[in-house]
Each structure stands twice: as C-alpha cells, then as structure tokens.
ZADRENVEX-817517 format. One record per residue (C-alpha): residue in one letter; x, y, z; residue number from 0. Coordinates in nm, 3 decimals, decimal comma. Layout:
N
NODE   code        c1        c2        c3   pos
NODE      A         X         Y         Z   NUM
...
This chain:
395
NODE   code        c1        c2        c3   pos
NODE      X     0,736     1,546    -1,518     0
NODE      X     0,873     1,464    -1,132     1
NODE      X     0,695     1,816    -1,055     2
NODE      X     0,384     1,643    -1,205     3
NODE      X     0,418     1,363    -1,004     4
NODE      X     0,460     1,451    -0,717     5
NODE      X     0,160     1,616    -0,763     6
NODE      X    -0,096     1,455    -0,862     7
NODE      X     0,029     1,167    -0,558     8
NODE      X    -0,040     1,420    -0,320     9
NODE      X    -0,361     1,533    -0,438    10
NODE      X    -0,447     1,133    -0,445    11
NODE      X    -0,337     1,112    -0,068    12
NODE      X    -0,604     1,330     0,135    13
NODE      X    -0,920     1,171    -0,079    14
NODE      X    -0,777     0,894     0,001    15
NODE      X    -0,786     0,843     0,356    16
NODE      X    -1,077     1,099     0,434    17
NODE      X    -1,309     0,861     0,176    18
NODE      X    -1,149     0,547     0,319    19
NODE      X    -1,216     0,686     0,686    20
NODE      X    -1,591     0,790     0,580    21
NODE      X    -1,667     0,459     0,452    22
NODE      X    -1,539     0,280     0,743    23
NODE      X    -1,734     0,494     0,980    24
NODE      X    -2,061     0,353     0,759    25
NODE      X    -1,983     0,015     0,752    26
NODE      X    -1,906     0,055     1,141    27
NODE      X    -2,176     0,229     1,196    28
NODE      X    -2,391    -0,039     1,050    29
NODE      X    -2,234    -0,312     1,232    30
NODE      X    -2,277    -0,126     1,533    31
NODE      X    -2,610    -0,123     1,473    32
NODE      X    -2,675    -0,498     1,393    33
NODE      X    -2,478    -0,574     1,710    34
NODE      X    -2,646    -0,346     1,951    35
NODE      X    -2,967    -0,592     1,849    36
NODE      X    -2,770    -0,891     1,878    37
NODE      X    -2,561    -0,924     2,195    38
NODE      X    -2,652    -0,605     2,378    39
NODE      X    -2,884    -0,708     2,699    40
NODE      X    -2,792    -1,050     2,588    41
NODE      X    -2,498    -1,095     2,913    42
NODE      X    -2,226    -1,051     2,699    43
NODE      X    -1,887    -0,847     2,854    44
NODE      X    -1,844    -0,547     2,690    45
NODE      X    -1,462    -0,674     2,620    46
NODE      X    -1,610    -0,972     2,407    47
NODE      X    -1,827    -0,708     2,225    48
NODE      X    -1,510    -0,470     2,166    49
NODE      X    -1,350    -0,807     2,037    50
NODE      X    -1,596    -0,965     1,819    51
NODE      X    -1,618    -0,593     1,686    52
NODE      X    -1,227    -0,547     1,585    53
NODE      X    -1,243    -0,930     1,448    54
NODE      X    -1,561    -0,782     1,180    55
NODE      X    -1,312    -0,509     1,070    56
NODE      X    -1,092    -0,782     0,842    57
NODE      X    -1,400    -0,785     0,563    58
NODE      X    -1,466    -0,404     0,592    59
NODE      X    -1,082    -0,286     0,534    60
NODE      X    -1,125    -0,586     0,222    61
NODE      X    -1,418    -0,371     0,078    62
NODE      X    -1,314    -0,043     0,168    63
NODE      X    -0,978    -0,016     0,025    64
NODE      X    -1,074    -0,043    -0,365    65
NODE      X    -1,299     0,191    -0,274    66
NODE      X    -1,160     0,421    -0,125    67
NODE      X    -0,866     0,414    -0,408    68
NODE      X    -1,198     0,499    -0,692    69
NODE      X    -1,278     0,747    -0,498    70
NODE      X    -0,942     0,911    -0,466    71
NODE      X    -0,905     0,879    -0,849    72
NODE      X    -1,262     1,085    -0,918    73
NODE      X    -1,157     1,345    -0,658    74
NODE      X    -0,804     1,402    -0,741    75
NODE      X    -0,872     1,353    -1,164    76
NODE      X    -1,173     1,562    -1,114    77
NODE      X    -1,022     1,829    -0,932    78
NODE      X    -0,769     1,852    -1,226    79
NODE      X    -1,043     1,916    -1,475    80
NODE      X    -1,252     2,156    -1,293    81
NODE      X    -0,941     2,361    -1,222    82
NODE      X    -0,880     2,352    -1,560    83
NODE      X    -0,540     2,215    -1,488    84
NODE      X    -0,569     1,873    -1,741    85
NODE      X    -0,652     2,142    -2,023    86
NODE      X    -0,343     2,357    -1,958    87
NODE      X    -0,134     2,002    -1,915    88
NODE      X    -0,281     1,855    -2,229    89
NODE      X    -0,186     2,172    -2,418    90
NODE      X     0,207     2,142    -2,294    91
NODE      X     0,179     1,789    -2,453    92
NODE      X     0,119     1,581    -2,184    93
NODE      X    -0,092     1,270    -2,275    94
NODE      X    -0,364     1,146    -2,055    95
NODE      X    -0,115     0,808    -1,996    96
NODE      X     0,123     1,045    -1,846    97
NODE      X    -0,084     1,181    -1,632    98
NODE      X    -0,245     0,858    -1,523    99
NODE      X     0,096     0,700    -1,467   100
NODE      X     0,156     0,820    -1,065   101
NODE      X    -0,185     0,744    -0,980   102
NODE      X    -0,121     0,359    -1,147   103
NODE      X     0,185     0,334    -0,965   104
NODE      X     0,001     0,439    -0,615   105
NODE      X    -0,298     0,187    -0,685   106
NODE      X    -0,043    -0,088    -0,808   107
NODE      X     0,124    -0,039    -0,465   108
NODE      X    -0,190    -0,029    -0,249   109
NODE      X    -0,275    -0,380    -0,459   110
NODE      X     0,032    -0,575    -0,334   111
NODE      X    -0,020    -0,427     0,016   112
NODE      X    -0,410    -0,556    -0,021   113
NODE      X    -0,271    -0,887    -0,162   114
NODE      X    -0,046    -0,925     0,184   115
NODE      X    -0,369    -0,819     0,362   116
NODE      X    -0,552    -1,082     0,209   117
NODE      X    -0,315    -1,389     0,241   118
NODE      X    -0,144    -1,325     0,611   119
NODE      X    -0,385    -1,123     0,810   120
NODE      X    -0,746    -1,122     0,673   121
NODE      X    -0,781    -1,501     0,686   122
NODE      X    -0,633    -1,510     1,050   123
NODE      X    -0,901    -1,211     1,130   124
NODE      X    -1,164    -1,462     0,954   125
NODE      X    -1,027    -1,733     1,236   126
NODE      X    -1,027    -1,573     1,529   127
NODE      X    -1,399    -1,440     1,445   128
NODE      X    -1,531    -1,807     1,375   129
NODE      X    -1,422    -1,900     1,757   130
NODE      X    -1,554    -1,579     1,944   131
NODE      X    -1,874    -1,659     1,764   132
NODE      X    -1,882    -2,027     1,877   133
NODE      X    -1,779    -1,918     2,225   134
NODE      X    -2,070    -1,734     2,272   135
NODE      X    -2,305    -1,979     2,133   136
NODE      X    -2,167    -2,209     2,381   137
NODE      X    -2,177    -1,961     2,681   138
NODE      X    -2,460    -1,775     2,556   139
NODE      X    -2,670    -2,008     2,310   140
NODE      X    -2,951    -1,762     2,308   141
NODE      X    -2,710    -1,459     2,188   142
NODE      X    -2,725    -1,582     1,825   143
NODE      X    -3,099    -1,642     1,838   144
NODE      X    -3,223    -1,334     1,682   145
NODE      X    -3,616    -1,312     1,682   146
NODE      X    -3,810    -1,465     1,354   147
NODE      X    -3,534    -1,551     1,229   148
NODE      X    -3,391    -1,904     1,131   149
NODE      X    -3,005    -1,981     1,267   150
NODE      X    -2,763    -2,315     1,245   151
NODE      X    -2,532    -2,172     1,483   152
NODE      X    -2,621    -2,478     1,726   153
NODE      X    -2,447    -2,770     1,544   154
NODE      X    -2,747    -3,010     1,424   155
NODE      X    -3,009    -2,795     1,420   156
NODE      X    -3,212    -2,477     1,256   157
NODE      X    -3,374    -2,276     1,536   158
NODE      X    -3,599    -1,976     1,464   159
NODE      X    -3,801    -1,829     1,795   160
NODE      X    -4,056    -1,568     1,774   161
NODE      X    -3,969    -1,393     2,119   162
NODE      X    -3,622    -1,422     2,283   163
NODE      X    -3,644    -1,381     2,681   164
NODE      X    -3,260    -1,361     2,767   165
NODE      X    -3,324    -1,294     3,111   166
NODE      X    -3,520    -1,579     3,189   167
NODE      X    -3,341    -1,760     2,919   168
NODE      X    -3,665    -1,898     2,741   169
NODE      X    -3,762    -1,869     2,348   170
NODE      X    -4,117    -1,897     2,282   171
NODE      X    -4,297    -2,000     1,975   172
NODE      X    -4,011    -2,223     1,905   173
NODE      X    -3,931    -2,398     1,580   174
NODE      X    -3,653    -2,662     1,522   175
NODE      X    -3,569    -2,835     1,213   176
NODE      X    -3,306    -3,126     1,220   177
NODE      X    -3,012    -3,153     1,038   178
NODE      X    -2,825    -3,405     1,145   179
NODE      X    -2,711    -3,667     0,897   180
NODE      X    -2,751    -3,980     1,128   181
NODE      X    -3,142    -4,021     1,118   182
NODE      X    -3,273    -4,090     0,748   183
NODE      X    -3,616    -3,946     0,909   184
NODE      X    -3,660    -3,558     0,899   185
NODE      X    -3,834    -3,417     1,161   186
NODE      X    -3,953    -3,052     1,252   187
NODE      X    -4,030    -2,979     1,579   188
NODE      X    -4,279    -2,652     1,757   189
NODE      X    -4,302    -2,578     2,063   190
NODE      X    -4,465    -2,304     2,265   191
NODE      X    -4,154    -2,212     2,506   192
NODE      X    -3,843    -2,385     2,542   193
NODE      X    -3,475    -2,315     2,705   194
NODE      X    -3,095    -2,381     2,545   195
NODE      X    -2,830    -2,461     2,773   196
NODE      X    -2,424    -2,541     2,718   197
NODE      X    -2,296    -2,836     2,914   198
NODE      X    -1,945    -2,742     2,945   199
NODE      X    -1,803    -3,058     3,132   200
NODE      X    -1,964    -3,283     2,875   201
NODE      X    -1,972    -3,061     2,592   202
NODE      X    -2,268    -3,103     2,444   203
NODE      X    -2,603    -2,862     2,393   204
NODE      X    -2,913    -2,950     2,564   205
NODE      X    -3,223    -2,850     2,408   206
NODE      X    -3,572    -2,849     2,697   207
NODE      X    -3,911    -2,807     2,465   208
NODE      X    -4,240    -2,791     2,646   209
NODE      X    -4,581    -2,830     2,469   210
NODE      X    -4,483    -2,920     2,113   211
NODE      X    -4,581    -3,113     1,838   212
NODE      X    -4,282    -3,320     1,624   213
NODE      X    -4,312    -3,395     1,237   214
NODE      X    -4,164    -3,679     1,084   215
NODE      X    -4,087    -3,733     0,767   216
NODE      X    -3,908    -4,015     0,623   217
NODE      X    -3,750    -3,936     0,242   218
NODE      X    -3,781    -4,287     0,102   219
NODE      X    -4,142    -4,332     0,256   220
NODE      X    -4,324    -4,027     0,122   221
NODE      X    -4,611    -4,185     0,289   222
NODE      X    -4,493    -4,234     0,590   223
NODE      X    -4,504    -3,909     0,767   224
NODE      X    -4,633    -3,866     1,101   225
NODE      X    -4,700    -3,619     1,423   226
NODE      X    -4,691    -3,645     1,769   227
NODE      X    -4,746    -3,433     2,076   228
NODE      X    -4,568    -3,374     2,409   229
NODE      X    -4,531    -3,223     2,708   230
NODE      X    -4,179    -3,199     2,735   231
NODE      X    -3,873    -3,290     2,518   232
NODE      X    -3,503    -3,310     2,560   233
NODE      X    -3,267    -3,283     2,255   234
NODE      X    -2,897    -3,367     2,304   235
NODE      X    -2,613    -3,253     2,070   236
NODE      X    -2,271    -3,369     2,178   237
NODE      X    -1,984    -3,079     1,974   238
NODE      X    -1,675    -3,219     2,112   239
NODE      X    -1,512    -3,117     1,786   240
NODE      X    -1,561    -2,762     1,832   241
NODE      X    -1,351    -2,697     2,111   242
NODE      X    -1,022    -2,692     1,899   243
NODE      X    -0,745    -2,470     1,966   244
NODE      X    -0,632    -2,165     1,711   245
NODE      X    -0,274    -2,332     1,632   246
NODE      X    -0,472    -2,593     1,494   247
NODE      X    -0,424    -2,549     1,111   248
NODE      X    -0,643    -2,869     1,029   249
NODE      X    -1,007    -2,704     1,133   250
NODE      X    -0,953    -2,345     0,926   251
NODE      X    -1,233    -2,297     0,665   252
NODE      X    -1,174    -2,202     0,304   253
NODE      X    -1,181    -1,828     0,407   254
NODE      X    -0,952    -1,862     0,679   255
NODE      X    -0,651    -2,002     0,487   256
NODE      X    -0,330    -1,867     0,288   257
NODE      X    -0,317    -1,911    -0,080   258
NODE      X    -0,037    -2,162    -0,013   259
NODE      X    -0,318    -2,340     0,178   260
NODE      X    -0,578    -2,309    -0,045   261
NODE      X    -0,366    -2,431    -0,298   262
NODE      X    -0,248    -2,754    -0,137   263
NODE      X    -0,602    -2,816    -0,073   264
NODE      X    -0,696    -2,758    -0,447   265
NODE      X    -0,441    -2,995    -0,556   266
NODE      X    -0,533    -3,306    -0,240   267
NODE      X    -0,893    -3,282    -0,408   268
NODE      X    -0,817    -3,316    -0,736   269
NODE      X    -0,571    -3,617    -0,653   270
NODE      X    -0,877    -3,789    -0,461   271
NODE      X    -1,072    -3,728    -0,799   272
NODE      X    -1,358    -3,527    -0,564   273
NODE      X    -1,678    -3,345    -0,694   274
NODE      X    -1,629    -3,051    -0,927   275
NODE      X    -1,837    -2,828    -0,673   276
NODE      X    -1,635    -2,922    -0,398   277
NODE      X    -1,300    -2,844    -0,619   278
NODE      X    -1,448    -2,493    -0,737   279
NODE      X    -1,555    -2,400    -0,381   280
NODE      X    -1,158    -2,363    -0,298   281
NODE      X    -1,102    -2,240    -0,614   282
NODE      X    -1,356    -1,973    -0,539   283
NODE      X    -1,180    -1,859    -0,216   284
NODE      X    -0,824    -1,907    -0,393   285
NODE      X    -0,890    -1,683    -0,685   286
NODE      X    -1,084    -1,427    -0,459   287
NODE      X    -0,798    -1,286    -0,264   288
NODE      X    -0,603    -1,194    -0,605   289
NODE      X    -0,903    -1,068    -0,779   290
NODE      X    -1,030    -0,837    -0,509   291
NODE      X    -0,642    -0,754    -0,463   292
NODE      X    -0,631    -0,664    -0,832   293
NODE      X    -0,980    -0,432    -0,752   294
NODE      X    -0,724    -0,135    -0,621   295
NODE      X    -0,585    -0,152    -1,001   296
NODE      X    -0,958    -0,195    -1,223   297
NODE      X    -1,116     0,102    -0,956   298
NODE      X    -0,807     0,314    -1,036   299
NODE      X    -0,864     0,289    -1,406   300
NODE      X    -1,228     0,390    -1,441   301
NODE      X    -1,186     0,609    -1,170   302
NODE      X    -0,970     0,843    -1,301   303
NODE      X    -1,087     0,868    -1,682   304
NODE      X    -1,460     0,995    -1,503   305
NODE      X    -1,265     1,225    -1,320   306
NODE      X    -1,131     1,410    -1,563   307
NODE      X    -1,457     1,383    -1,799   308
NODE      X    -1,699     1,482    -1,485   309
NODE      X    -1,472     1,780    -1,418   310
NODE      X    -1,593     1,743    -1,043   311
NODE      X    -1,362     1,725    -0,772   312
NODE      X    -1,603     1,721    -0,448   313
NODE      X    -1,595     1,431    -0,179   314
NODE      X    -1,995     1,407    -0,132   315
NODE      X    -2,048     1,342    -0,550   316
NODE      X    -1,745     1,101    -0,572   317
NODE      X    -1,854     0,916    -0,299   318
NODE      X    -2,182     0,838    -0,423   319
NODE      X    -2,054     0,754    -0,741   320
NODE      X    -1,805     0,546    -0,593   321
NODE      X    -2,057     0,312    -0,412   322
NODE      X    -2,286     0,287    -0,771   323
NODE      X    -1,949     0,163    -1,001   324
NODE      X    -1,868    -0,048    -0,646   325
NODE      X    -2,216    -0,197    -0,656   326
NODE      X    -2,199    -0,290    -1,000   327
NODE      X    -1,905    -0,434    -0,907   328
NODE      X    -1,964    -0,611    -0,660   329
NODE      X    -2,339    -0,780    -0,821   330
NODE      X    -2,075    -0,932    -1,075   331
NODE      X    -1,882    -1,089    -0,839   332
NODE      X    -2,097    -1,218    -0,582   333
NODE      X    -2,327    -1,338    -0,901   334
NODE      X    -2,013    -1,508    -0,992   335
NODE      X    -1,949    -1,672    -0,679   336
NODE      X    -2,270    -1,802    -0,654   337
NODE      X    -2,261    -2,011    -0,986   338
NODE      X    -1,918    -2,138    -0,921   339
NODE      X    -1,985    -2,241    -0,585   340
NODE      X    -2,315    -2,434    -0,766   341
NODE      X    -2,060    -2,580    -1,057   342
NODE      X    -2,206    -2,341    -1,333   343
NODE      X    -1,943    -2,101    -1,387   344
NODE      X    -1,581    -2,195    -1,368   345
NODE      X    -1,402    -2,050    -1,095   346
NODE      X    -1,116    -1,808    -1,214   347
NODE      X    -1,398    -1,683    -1,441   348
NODE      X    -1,657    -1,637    -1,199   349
NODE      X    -1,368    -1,430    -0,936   350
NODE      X    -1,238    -1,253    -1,239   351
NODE      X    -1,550    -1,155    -1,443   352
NODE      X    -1,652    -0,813    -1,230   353
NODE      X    -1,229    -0,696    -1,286   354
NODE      X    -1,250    -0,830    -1,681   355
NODE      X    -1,578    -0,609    -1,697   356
NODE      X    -1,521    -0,328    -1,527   357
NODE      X    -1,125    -0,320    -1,711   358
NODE      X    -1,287    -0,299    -1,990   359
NODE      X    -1,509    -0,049    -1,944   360
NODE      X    -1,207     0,176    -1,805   361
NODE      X    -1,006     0,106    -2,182   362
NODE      X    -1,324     0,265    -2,312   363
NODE      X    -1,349     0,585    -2,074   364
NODE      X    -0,986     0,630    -2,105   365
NODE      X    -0,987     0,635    -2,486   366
NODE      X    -1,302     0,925    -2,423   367
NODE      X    -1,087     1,143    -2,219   368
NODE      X    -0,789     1,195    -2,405   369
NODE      X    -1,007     1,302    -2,663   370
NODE      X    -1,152     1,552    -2,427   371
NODE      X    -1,495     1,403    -2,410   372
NODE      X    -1,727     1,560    -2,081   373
NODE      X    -1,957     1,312    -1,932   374
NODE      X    -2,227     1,448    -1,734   375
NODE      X    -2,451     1,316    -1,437   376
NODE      X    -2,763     1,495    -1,451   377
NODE      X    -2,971     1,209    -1,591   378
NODE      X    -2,908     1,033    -1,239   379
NODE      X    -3,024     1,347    -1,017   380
NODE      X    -3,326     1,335    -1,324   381
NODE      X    -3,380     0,949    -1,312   382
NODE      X    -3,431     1,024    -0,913   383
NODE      X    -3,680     1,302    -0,968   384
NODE      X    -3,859     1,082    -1,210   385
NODE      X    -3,886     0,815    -0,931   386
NODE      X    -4,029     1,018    -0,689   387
NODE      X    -4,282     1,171    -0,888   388
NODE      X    -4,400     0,841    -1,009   389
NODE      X    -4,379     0,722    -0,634   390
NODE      X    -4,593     1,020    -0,531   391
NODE      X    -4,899     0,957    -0,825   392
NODE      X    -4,889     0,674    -0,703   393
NODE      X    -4,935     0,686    -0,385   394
C-alpha cells in the first residue's frame, strides 16, 4: 500500500503546480490588464506599479490554491481510470477510501499551510495594499479616477468623471456626491471641468470645480431642496487620520487582522452590547479564513470521486471543470457573505454553507464511484451547442 502511495502523491504533484501556475498566469493576466487602464500614463513609477502588483497576489494565491488542489484530484483520479489502473486496483481489493487516503492527507496538509497563509501573511498583504492605494490617491488623486465610473477613494466624497486628462490634471463632466456625516443637508454637485490636488503640508484634499450647478437636499425637509450655480468652487477635506504608520495595529480593517484579532474584536463588541450587523461583519471575516482554509479539503473530495467516474486525465478538461464546481462554489459563499454582512444569515453559516454543500455533494459522488458508476460530460459540450444555435436564430 506504501507503493500505492507514493504513487498516487506523485501523480497529484505535477497537476498540481502546472494548474496552480496556469491559473495564476489568468488571474495575473487579468490584473495586468485592469492596471495597465488604471495607473499606466497616469505618472506612477514603475516600482510602485511592480509593488501594488505583488501586494494583489495575497487574494489570488487565497483563490488559487483550492483550486488548483480540485484540479490535481480530477487529473491525477482521472488519469487512474482512463489507464484503467482504479479497475485493476479495485480488483486486488483495494477500496476507493484507500485509494483516496494519500490524496486526503496531501489536501489536509496544503489546508493547514493555507490556514497559516491566511492568519500571518494574507492579512499583512491586505495592509500593505490599503496604504500603497492611499498613497497614490494622495500623490496622484486622479490615478483612482477611472472614467464613468463612481469612486470614494477621496475620503468624503463619490467622484465619477466622464474624461480623465492626467496630463493636464483636469476631469471633465464632473460629478460629486457628499458623504460626509457633518452636514444633515445632502448635496450633489456637476461641474463641467474641475482639478484634484493633495496638500501634503496640511494634509488635506482640495477639490477646484468650475461651471457647476450644486443640489441640496435636506432629509428632514423633503421640501426643501434647492440648486444653485457657480463659477468656481473649492471643496476642502482635511485626512489627517490617514497618514498612520504600518506598526500601527489600531487602524487594520477586518481583512487585515489575525484570527486572534478578529476574535478580541468579536468579543469587545459583544461586551459593548453593539449592533448584530456590526458583530456578524467580524464574524464574517473570522470564519472566512478557516472556511476557505478548509476549501483545500471539500475541493479534494469531489474532485477526486469525478476523476475516477470521468475517466479523463487531461489538464485543458479538468481545468474547465475546475473553474464551473469553483464557481458554484464560490456564488454560495459570496451569497453568504452578503446576507450576513446585512444581518440575514448568521455568520458561521453564511462562511460555511458553500463547504457544507459542496461536502455533501462529494459523500454522494464518492458513494457512486466505488460502485463503479461513469459520469459523463457531453451534455455540457451539447448544452453549449444548443446555445449557440439558439444565439444564431436569433440573431
């Protein structure tokens, strides 16, 4: 059974870091891609680019990992069927637990690595990120104005700007809605051009409109709404706050603390009797790191029962089937964090619910393979052709 093993662990170990390498080159390459819009042309240094770049790779190793372990368990599972090699083991007497067993042991391992990942280095990643990107909203305030599109990266306000001129540093067809809590009055401002500027030695934003209009609404007068126009308009933010320094362990965010953190923080709430949304919002980010930790173990699972039921061992079809149980996977969860975070769903549930789900639906392929059932995926490749020709009459 060592022979076995041994194995079937080193048939896991080349899927495993070619699918893991494939999928990181995808969600680089897409990154790339939304960053080249973003802060290329924009006067960034390339080194802050580089930077902000290795900072975004915390959240892809988070996502690629469990995937990269289901697709392992399809390729190396799969292989064994196609070769016929499960058949010839299953008719020496070895039981599809067995054979499962050194590909559970790998995933269990890869798990508690993911859990360190998650606790001492993903959070800090998460830290580090959150400065860079307010250090180039201060330097650069019109870097993280992307065009048509509405942004609160300037503390106080929503900005959205048709055009973005970075040269002359001017937005044009400017809008600006207010958010900060000190005026009861809610106002929305347009303007036709306008400039953002970073006073560093007073630390505050300065905000130049020209030829606007400015909306004001007043919540507890519905009738007492009003417009004016003007020439020119100055809007001062002061952010001394921001400028904090990364030892300081007071200003992390929810997603950029230990569990130990997260679980202090849980249990100050609860002694100051605070909202139940504000309570399941930590609980959220405390019972995420263990349940996508625990993903290695649930893609593992239902990985390796369709293996041996597809009887296909290439990269290219476990891939793609890998990012369709991932997806599932991952609507579950992010569904899940959604109605916590809103005080719907309670929390452990909500981060738990896609690995509950999905377990369960690996109990029920395993219990299908060791009785030798095939599975095959010809109704997808069919379900696309149908698609097309519909698309086609259509059209």
């Amino acid at each position: 059974m060592k022979i076995i093993s041994k194995y079937i662990s080193k048939e896991h170990a080349f899927p495993f870091f070619m699918s893991l390498g494939v999928i990181l080159f995808l969600f680089i390459l897409n990154i790339v891609m939304k960053m080249m819009t973003r802060f290329v042309g924009k006067g960034l240094d390339f080194v802050v680019i580089l930077e902000f770049f290795y900072l975004s790779m915390g959240w892809i190793m988070a996502l690629a990992v469990p995937m990269s372990v289901l697709v392992a368990a399809l390729v190396a599972y799969g292989r064994l069927a196609q070769d016929n090699e499960w058949s010839v083991l299953q008719s020496g007497g070895v039981s599809i637990y067995q054979l499962m067993a050194p590909g559970l042991a790998l995933a269990i391992l890869t798990s508690f690595g993911m859990m360190y990942f998650h606790n001492n280095i993903l959070p800090e990643m998460n830290h580090q990120s959150k400065i860079l990107k307010q250090s180039i909203t201060r330097k650069k305030p019109l870097a993280v104005i992307e065009p048509g599109i509405f942004v609160n990266d300037i503390p106080g306000f929503v900005i959205k700007a048709e055009t973005v001129d970075n040269e002359k540093n001017e937005i044009y067809k400017v809008v600006i809605l207010e958010t900060s809590m000190k005026n009861k009055e809610r106002r929305t401002i347009t303007a036709e051009k306008g400039n953002i500027t970073y006073e560093q030695n007073i630390k505050r934003y300065k905000i130049v409109l020209y030829d606007g209009e400015i909306a004001n609404l007043d919540p507890k007068k519905p009738d007492g709404y009003f417009r004016s126009k003007f020439s020119r308009m100055e809007l001062l933010k002061e952010v001394r706050g921001i400028d904090f320094e990364v030892k300081d362990k007071g200003r992390y965010g929810d997603r950029e603390k230990s569990v130990d953190s997260l679980r202090a923080k849980i249990t100050r709430l609860k002694k100051k009797r605070a909202s139940k949304i504000a309570i399941a919002q930590v609980e959220v980010e405390y019972y995420k790191k263990y349940a996508l930790s625990f993903a290695c173990i649930i893609m593992f699972l239902v990985g390796a029962p369709l293996g041996l039921m597809s009887g296909r061992g290439g990269m290219g079809a476990s891939i793609s089937m890998s990012f369709l149980i991932f997806t599932i996977y991952w609507f579950f969860l992010i569904s899940g964090e959604d109605l916590a975070d809103r005080g719907k769903l309670d929390s452990m549930w909500a981060m738990w619910n896609a690995n509950i789900i999905i377990g369960i639906l690996s109990l029920f392929l395993i219990r299908l393979a060791s009785k030798g059932t095939k599975m095959h995926f010809a109704f997808i490749t069919n379900s696309i052709a149908w698609v097309k020709r519909k698309f086609k009459q259509t059209k």
